[in-house]
C-alpha positions as CSV (number, residue, x, y, z in Angstrom):
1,X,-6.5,-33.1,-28.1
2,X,-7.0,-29.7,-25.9
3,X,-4.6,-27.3,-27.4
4,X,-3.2,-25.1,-24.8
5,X,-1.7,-21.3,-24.8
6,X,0.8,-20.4,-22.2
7,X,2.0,-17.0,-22.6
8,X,4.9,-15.9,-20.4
9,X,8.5,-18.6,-20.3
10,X,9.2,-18.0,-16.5
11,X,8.8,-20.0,-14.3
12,X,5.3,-19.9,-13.5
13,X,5.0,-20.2,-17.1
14,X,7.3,-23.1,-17.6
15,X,5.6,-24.9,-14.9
16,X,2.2,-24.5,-15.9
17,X,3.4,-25.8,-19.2
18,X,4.5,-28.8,-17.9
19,X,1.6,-29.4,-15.9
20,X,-0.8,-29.5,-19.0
21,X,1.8,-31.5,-20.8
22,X,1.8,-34.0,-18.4
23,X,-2.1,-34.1,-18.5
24,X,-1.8,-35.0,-22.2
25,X,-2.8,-31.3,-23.7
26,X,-0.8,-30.1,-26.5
27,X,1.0,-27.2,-25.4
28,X,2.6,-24.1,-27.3
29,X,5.1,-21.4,-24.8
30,X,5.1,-18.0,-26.3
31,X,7.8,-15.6,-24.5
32,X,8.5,-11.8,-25.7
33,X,12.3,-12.8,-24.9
34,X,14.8,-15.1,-26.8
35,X,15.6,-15.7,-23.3
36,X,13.7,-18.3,-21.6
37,X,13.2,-17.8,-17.2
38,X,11.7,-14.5,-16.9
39,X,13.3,-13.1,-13.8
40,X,15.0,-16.3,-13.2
41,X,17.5,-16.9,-16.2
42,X,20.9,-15.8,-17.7
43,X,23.0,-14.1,-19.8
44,X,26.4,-13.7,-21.1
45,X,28.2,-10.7,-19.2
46,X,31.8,-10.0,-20.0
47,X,32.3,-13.7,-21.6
48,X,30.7,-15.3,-18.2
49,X,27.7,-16.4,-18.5
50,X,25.5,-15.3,-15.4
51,X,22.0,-15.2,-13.7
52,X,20.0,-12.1,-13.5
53,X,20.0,-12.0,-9.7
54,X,21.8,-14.5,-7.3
55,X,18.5,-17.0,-6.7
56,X,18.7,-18.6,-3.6
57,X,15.6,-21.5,-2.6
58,X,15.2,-23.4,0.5
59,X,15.2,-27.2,1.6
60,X,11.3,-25.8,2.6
61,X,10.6,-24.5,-1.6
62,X,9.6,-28.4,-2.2
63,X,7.7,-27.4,-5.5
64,X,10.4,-25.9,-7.1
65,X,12.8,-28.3,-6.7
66,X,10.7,-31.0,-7.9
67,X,10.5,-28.6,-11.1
68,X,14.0,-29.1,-11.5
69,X,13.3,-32.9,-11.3
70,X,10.8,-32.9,-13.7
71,X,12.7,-31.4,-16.3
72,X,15.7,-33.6,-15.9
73,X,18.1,-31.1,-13.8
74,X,18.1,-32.5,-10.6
75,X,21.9,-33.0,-10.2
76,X,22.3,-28.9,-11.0
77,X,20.7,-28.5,-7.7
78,X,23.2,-27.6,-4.5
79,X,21.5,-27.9,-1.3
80,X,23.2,-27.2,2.5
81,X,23.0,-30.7,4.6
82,X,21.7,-28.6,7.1
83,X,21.4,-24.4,7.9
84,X,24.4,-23.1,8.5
85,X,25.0,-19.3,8.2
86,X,28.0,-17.3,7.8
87,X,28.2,-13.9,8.9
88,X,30.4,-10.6,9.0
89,X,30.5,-7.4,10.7
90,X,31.9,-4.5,8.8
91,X,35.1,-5.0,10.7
92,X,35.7,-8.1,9.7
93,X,34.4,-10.0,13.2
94,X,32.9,-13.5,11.9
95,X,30.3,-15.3,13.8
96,X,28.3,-18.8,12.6
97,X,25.0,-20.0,12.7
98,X,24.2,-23.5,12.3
99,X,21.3,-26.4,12.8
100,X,21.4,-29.0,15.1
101,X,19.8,-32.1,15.2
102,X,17.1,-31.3,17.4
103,X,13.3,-30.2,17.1
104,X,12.5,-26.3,16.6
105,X,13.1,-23.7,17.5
106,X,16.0,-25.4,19.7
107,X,17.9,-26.5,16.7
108,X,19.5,-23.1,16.6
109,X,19.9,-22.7,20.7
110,X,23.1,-23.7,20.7
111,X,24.9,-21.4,17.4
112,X,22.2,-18.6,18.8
113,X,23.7,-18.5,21.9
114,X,27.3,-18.3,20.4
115,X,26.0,-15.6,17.3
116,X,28.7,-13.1,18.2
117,X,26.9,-10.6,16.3
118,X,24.1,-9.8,19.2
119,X,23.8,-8.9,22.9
120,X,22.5,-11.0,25.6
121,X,19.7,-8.3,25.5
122,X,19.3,-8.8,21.3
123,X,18.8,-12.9,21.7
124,X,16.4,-12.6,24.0
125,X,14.0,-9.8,22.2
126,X,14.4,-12.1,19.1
127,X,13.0,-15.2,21.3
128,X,10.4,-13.1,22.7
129,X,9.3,-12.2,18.9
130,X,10.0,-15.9,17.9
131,X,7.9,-17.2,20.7
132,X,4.9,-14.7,20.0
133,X,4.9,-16.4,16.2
134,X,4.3,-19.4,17.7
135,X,1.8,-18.6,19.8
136,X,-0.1,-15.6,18.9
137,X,0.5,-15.6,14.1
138,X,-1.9,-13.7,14.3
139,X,-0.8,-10.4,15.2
140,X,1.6,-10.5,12.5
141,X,-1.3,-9.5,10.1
142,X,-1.8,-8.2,6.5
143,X,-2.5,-4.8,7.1
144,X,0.8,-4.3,9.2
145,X,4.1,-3.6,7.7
146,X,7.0,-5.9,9.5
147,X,8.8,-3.4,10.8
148,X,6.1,-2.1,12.4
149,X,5.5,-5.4,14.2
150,X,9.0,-6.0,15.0
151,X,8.6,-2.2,16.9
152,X,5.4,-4.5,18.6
153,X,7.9,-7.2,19.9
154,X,10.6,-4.3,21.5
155,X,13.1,-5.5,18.9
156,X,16.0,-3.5,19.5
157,X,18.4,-0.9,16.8
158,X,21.6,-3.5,16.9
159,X,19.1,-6.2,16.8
160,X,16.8,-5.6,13.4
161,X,20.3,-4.4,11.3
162,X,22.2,-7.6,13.0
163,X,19.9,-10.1,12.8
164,X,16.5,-9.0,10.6
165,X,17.5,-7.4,8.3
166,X,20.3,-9.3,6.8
167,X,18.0,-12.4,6.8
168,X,14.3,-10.7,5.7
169,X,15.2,-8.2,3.3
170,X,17.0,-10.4,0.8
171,X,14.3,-12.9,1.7
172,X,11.4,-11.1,0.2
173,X,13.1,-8.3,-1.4
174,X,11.8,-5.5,0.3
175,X,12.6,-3.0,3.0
176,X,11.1,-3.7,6.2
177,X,9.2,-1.0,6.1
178,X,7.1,-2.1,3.1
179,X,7.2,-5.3,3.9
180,X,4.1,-6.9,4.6
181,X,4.1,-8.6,8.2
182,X,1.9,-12.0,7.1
183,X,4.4,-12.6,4.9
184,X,7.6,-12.1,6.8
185,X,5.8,-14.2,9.5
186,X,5.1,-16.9,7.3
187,X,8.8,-17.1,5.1
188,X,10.0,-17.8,9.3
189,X,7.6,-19.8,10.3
190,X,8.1,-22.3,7.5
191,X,11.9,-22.2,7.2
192,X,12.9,-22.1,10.6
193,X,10.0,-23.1,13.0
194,X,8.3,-26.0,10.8
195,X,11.6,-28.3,10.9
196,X,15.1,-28.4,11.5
197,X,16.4,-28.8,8.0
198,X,13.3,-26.5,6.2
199,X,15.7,-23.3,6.1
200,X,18.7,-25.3,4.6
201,X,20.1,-23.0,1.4
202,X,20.6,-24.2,-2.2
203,X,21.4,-22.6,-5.2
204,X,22.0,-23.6,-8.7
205,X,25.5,-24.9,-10.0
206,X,24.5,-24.4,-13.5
207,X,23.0,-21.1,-15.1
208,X,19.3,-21.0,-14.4
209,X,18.7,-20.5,-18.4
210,X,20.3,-24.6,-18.7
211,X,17.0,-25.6,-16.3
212,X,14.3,-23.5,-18.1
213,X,16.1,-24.8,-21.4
214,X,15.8,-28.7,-20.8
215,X,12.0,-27.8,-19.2
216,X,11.0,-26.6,-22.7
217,X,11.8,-29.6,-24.2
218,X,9.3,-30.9,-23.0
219,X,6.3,-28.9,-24.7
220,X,5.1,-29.1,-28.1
221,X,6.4,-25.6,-29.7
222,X,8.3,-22.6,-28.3
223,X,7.4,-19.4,-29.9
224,X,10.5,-17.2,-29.2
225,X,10.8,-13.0,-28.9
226,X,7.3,-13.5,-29.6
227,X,5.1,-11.1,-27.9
228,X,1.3,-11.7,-27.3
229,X,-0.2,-8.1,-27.9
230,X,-4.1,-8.9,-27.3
231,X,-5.8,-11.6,-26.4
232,X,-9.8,-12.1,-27.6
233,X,-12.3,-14.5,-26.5
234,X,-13.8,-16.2,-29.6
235,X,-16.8,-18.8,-29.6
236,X,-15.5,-20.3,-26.6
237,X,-11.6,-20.5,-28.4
238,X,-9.3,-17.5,-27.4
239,X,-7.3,-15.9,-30.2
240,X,-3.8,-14.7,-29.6
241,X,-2.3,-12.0,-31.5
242,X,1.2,-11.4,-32.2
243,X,3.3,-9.1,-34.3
244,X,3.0,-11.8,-37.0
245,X,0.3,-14.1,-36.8
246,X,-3.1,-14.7,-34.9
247,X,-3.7,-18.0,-33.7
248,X,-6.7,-20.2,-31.5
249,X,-6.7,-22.2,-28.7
250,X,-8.9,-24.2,-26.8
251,X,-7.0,-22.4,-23.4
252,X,-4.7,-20.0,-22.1
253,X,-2.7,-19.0,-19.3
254,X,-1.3,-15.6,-18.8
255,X,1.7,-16.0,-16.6
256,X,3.2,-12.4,-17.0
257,X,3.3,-9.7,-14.5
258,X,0.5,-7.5,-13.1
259,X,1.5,-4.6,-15.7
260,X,1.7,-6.6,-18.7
261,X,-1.7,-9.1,-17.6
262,X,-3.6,-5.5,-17.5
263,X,-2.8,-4.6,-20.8
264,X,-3.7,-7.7,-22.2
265,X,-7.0,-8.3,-20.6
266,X,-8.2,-4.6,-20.4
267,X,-10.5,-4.3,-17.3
268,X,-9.5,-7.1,-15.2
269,X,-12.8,-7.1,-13.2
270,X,-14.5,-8.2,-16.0
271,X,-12.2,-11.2,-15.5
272,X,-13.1,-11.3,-11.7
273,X,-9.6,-10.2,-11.5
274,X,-8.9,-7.7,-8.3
275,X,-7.2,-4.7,-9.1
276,X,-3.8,-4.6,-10.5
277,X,-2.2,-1.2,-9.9
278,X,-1.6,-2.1,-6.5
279,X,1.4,-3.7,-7.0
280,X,4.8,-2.3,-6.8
281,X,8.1,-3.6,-8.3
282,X,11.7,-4.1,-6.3
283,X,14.9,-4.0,-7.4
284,X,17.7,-6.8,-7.3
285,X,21.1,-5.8,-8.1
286,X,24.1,-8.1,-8.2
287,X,27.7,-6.8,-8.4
288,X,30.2,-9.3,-9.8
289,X,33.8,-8.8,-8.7
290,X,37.2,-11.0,-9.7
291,X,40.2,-10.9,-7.5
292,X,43.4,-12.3,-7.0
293,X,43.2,-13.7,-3.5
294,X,42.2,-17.1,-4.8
295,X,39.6,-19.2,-2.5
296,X,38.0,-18.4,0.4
297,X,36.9,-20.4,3.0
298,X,32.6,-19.9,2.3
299,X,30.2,-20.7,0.1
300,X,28.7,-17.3,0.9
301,X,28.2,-15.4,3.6
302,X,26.0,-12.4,5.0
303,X,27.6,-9.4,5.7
304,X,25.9,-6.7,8.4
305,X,24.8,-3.1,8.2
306,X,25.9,-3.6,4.1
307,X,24.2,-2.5,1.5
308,X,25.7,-6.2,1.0
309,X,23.2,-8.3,1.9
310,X,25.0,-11.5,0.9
311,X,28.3,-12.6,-1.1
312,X,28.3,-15.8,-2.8
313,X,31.9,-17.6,-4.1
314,X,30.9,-18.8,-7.8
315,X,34.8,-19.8,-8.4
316,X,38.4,-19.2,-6.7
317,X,38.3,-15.5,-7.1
318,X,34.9,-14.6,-8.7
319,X,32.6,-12.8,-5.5
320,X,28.8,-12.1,-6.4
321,X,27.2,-9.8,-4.3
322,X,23.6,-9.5,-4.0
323,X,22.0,-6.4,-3.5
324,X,18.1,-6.9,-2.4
325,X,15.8,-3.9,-2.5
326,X,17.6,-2.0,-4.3
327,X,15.9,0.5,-5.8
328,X,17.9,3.4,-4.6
329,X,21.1,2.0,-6.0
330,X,19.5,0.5,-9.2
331,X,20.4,3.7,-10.9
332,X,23.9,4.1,-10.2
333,X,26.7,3.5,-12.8
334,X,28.5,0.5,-13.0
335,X,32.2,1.7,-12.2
336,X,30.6,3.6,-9.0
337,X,28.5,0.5,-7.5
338,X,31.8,-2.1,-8.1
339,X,33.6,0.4,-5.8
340,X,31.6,0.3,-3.5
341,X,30.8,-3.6,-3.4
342,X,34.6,-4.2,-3.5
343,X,35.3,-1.7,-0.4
344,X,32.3,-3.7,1.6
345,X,33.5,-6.9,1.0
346,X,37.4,-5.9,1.5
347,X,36.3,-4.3,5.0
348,X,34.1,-7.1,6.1
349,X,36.3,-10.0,4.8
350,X,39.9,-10.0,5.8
351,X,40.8,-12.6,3.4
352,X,40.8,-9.8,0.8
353,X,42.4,-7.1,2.5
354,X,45.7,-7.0,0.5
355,X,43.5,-8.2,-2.3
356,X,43.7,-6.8,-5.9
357,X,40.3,-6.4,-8.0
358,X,41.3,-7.5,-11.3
359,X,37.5,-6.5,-13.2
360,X,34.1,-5.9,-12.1
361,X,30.4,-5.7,-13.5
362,X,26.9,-5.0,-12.0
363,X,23.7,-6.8,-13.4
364,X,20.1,-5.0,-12.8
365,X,16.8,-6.0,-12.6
366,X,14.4,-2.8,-11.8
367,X,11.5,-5.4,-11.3
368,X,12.9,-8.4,-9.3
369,X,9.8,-8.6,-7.5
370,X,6.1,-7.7,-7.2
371,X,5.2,-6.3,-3.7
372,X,1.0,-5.9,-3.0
373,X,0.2,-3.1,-1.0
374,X,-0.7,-3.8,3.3
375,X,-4.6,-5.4,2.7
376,X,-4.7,-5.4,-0.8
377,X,-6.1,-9.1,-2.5
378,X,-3.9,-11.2,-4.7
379,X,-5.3,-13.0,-7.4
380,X,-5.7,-16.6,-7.8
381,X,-5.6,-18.7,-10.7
382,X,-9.1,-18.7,-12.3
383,X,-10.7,-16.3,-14.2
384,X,-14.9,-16.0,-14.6
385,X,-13.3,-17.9,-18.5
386,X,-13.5,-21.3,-17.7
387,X,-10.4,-21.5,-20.6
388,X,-8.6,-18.5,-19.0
389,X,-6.0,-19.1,-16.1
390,X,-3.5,-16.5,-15.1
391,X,-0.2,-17.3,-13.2
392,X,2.7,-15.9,-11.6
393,X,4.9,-16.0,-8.6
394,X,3.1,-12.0,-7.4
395,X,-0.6,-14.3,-7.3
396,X,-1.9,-15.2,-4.5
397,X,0.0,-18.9,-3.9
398,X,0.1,-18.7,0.1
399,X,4.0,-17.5,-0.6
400,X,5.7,-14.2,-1.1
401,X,7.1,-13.6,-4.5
402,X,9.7,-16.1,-5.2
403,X,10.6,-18.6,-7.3
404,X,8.7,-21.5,-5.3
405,X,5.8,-19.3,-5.6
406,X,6.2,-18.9,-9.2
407,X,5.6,-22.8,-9.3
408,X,3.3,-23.4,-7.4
409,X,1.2,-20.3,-9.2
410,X,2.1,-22.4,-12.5
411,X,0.6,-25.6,-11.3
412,X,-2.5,-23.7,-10.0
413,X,-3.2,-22.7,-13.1
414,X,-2.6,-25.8,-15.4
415,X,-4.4,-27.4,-12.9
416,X,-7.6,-25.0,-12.9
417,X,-7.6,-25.4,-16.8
418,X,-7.8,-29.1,-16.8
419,X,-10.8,-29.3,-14.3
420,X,-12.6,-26.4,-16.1
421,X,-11.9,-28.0,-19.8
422,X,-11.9,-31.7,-19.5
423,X,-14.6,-33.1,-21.4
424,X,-16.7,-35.8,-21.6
425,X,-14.8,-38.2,-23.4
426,X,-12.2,-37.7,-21.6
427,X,-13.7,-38.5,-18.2
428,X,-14.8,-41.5,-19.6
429,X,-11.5,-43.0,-20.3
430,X,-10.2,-41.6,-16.7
């Protein structure tokens, strides 16, 4: 039996892991953490166990929910029955977005028209940009930051911090700015102008860490807070060297981020790898706030011109709010950014304005996601090793850097391992 390596217990690890397994290799995880997820799992904070980051997916991130299905978690999965949006202004002013039953883009016509939170003159730029997707994709291009193309389609002020931003920065984690127009076009075209229900949120009613859990019971042997520190190619084996052992395997994947994959395979050309100091990391920042005003009447909401992005109701008086590129807050102490996530949420949600906060805490990740500069290649799975596969959701999957990425980057590479090593025998019996 091919014995398979898979180095890195995120997801892209977890789901290249279960790719092999399923193709009948025996299959070994190693992860640096005792923690499995990567930037998906969870944690105990304050007695509460939590995720690091609020992850959000879509009724359109069809790989990674069938990830959750294949390792037994389906039921853990919430998902909208259709889109339907909440949003606040900072002065408490609440407006509603929500799907019809009708075709795109005119499954929205109806809540667009009534969004409270833009001018006549703001719904009709945002058609006009909508409309040149459809027609001309194209000129949203690689080498163009979105913002810049959203200056291309006359979209006004009021109209990127009401509408835009609230919905693209959280959705790729990045200031628009930096963001990289191909991918902001794609993340709308496929959630909101491929189908009706393809932009419908879901989020996980369990910890994340419960999911990667069961989808490790799967594999052969988990080699915990075990970190690979070199990697050699050996007589067609590869030899993987930890802190306490060296073992051999017939293949390996490397699903770890673009830092950590250069350090373990050295010059990555040599690997027909492109260049990997070309990415930069994002932060994520969640603020978690208790209060005694008891339910409220969302399951989360946007709030506008925030630093805010999006509050989510875990329980009757437990608030999340996530915080997407934010690098410039990352930094800041606790006490000082639960201040100012209470005071955002108190302004925008009148529900709370006699509220009490009763305890806070503020979870960082400095590296919630990979970015690639404007025209710079991703990586695919293969490496010029026929037993060499790398993964991850910053590789070139034909998505941004999220957790359906992460999958699909997972299955590319399991996959590229058992066409380049299945041998003879095997193909018989097939």
């Amino acid at each position: 039996m091919t014995c398979v390596a898979v180095v890195g217990g995120g997801l892209a690890g977890l789901a290249a892991a279960m790719e092999l397994k399923d193709a009948g290799r025996h299959v070994e995880l190693f992860e640096r953490s005792r923690l499995l997820g990567g930037r998906a799992t969870s944690f105990e904070l304050d007695g509460i166990v939590v995720d690091n980051g609020q992850h959000v997916f879509l009724k359109c991130c069809t790989e990674f929910i069938r990830f959750v299905q294949r390792a037994g978690m389906a039921d853990a999965l919430y998902l909208q029955d259709r889109f339907d949006v909440v949003a606040y202004s900072k002065k408490g002013v609440r407006s509603r977005l929500r799907a019809a039953n009708l075709p795109p883009p005119f499954h929205l016509l109806a809540s667009f028209a009534g969004y409270r939170h833009l001018t006549v003159s703001g719904k009709v730029q945002i058609a006009r940009a909508l409309l040149a997707l459809m027609l001309r994709p194209q000129s949203a291009h690689e080498d163009m930051s979105f913002a810049a193309w959203l200056r291309m389609q006359r979209q006004g002020a009021q109209t990127i911090r009401n509408f835009w931003e609230p919905f693209m920065v959280p959705a790729l984690n990045a200031p628009l700015e930096r963001m990289n127009a191909a991918e902001a076009a794609f993340v709308i075209s496929t959630a909101f102008l491929s189908s009706n229900d393809a932009a419908r949120f879901g989020f996980s009613r369990v910890p994340l860490a419960q999911i990667m859990e069961k989808a490790a019971t799967q594999l052969d042997r988990v080699h915990r807070s075990s970190a690979v520190l070199a990697l050699e190619n050996d007589g067609g084996r590869i030899v993987l060297r930890t802190s306490e052992d060296e073992l051999r395997f017939d293949a390996v994947v490397l699903a770890v981020p673009p830092r950590a994959l250069g350090r373990l395979v050295g010059e990555p050309a040599h690997l027909g790898i492109p260049p990997l100091d070309v990415y930069e990391p994002f932060a994520i920042m969640d603020v978690h706030l208790w209060h005694d005003a008891g339910p409220l009447d969302f399951e989360f909401a946007a709030l506008l011109d925030s630093p805010v992005q999006w509050v989510f109701q875990k329980a009757p008086g437990y608030l999340c709010c996530s915080i997407s590129a934010a690098d410039e807050l990352v930094t800041k102490p606790s006490a000082e950014m639960v201040a100012r996530a209470w005071e955002e949420v108190r302004g925008a949600l009148p529900e709370l304005a006699k509220a009490r906060l009763s305890r806070g805490a503020a979870t960082r990740n400095p590296e919630g996601t990979y970015l690639a500069m404007p025209g710079a290649a991703r990586p695919g799975p293969r490496t010029t090793l026929p037993n060499l596969a790398i993964g991850g959701a910053w590789t070139a999957t034909g998505w941004p850097d999220t957790m359906e990425s992460a999958v699909r980057s997972g299955i590319a590479a399991a996959r590229a391992l058992i066409e380049n090593t299945v041998k003879p025998a095997e193909l018989i019996e097939a």
